[in-house]
BAKEZA-542673 format. One record per residue (C-alpha): residue number from 1; residue in one letter; x, y, z. Coordinates in nm, 2 decimals, always signed. Example, Ala and Ser with C-alpha at 12.3 -4.5 7.8 and 13.67 -1.06 7.14 Angstrom:
- rokol, vodren, east, north, up
- 1, A, +1.23, -0.45, +0.78
- 2, S, +1.37, -0.11, +0.71
***
This chain:
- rokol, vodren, east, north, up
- 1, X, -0.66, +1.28, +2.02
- 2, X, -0.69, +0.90, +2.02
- 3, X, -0.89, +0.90, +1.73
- 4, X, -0.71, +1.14, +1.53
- 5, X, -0.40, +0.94, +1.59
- 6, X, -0.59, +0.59, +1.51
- 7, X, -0.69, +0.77, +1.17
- 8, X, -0.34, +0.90, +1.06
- 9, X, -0.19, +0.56, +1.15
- 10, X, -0.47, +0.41, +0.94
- 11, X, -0.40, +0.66, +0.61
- 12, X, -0.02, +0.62, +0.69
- 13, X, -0.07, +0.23, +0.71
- 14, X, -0.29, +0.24, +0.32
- 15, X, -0.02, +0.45, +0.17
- 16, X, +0.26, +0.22, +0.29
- 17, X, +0.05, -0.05, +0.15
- 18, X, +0.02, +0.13, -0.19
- 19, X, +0.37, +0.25, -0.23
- 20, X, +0.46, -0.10, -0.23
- 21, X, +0.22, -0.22, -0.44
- 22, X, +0.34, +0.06, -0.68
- 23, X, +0.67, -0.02, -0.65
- 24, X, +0.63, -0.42, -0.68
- 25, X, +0.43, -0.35, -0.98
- 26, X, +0.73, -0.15, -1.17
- 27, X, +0.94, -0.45, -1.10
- 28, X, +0.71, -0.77, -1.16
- 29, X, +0.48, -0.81, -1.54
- 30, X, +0.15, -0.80, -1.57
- 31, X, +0.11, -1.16, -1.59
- 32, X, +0.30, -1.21, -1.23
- 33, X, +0.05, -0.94, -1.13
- 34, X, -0.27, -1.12, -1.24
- 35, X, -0.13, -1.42, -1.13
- 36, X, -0.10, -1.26, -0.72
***
């Protein structure tokens, strides 16, 4: 169970990173982007 939990925290923990990426990325330009 430990392990399962680890995982889902881990997947959970990528697609909170992605989401905001995502949603930083409809509010800054490309050049801000290339430029973080």
């Amino acid at each position: 169970m430990l392990f399962i939990s680890h995982d889902l925290a881990v997947v959970n923990f990528l697609c909170d990173r992605a989401y905001v990426m995502k949603a930083r990325g409809k509010t800054w330009n490309k050049a801000e982007l290339m430029h973080f």
